[in-house]
N, C-alpha and C positions, 0 to 999 in steps of 0.2 A: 574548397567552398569559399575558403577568405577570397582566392585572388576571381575566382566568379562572383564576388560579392553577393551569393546567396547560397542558400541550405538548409537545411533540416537532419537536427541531429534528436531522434524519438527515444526516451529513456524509459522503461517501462519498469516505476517504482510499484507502490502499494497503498491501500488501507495503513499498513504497519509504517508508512513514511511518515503518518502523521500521529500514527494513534500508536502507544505503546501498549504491549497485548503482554498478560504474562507468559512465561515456558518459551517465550520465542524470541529473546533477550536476542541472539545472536541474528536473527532474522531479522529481526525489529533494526537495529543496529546499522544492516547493511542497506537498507532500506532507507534510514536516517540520514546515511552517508550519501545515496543518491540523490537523495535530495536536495541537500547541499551541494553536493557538486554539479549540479543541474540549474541551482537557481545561482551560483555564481559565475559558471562558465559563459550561461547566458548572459548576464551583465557584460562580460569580457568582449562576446563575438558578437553582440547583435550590432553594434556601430557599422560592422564589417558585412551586414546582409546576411547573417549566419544567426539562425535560432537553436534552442535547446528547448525542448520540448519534454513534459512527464505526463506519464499515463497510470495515474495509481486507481487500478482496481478493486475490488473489497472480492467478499469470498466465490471460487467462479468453478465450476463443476469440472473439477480436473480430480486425480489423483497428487495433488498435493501434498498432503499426510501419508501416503503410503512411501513418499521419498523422504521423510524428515531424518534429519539425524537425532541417533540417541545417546544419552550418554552412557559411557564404558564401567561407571559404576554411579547409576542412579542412587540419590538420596533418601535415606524412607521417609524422612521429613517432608519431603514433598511428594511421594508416591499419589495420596487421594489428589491433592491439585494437581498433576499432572494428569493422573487417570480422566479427571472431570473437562480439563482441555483437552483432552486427545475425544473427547466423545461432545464437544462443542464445535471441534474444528470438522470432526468427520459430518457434522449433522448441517453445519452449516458449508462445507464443500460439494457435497452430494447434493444440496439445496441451492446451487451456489447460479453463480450466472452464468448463460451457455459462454463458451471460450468466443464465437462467432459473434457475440454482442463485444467483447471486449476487443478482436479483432478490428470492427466497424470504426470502434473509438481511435484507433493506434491510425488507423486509416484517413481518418475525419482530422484527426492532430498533423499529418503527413501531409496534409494536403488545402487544408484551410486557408484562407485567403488571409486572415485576421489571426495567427494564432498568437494564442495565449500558453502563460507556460508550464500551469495545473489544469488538467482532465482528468476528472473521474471516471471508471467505468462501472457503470450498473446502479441499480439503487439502490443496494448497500452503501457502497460508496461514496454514493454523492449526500446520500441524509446522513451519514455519521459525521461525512465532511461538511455537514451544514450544523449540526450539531456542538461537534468540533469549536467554530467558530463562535457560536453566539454563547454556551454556554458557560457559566462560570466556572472554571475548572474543577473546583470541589465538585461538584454535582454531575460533571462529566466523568470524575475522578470515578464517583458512585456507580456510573452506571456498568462503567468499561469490568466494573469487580462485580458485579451483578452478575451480568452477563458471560461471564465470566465461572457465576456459581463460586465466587470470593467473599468470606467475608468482608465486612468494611473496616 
């Protein structure tokens, strides 16, 4: 891509790239990691004609939750919080955005005359990452444990 002096490199991060979610510590994590490596490498290659490109989606009607990993000897301390996010994630995945709307977006990022190097996919996504942004972080702090079914 460098010595063509162009290209498109599409990294398909997350909601959890920006938002930290409980129970998903290790997800969340890797997702964090994408993102940084996504918005630095782009700095490094775009001189070169070379983009890096992310597509964080928010929650999209797959079987997501049915692949999660668990742990080999869960905590009882957290058994209800886990329970209460395992039946937020299932309610909000089965509700989630068709995978062909986020498809569109991976496409639309691939192919853009002007790209940019955060897309959202769906409107999950783009109003938390609108929210994200403007709100003060305590109060966003609030919502994410609301939502959540967390105390505060």
């Amino acid at each position: 891509m460098r010595a063509q002096r162009r290209g498109r490199v599409t990294n398909v991060s997350s909601l959890s790239g920006f938002v930290a979610s409980p129970f998903m510590a290790i997800y969340t994590s890797t997702k964090h990691a994408v993102e940084g490596y996504s918005g630095s490498l782009d700095h490094e290659v775009r001189e070169h004609g070379v983009r890096i490109l992310l597509v964080e989606p928010g929650p999209t009607n797959t079987p997501f939750g049915d692949h999660s990993v668990q742990g080999d000897t869960p905590l009882p301390l957290y058994a209800s919080g886990q329970r209460a996010f395992d039946e937020v994630l299932a309610k909000n995945t089965s509700g989630g955005d068709d995978p062909a709307a986020v498809a569109k977006v991976i496409v639309a990022a691939a192919t853009d005359r002007n790209p940019k190097l955060r897309r959202t996919a769906g409107a999950t996504a783009a109003g938390i990452s609108v929210f994200h942004r403007v709100l003060p972080a305590r109060i966003f702090d609030r919502i994410v444990r609301r939502f959540n079914r967390m105390p505060n």
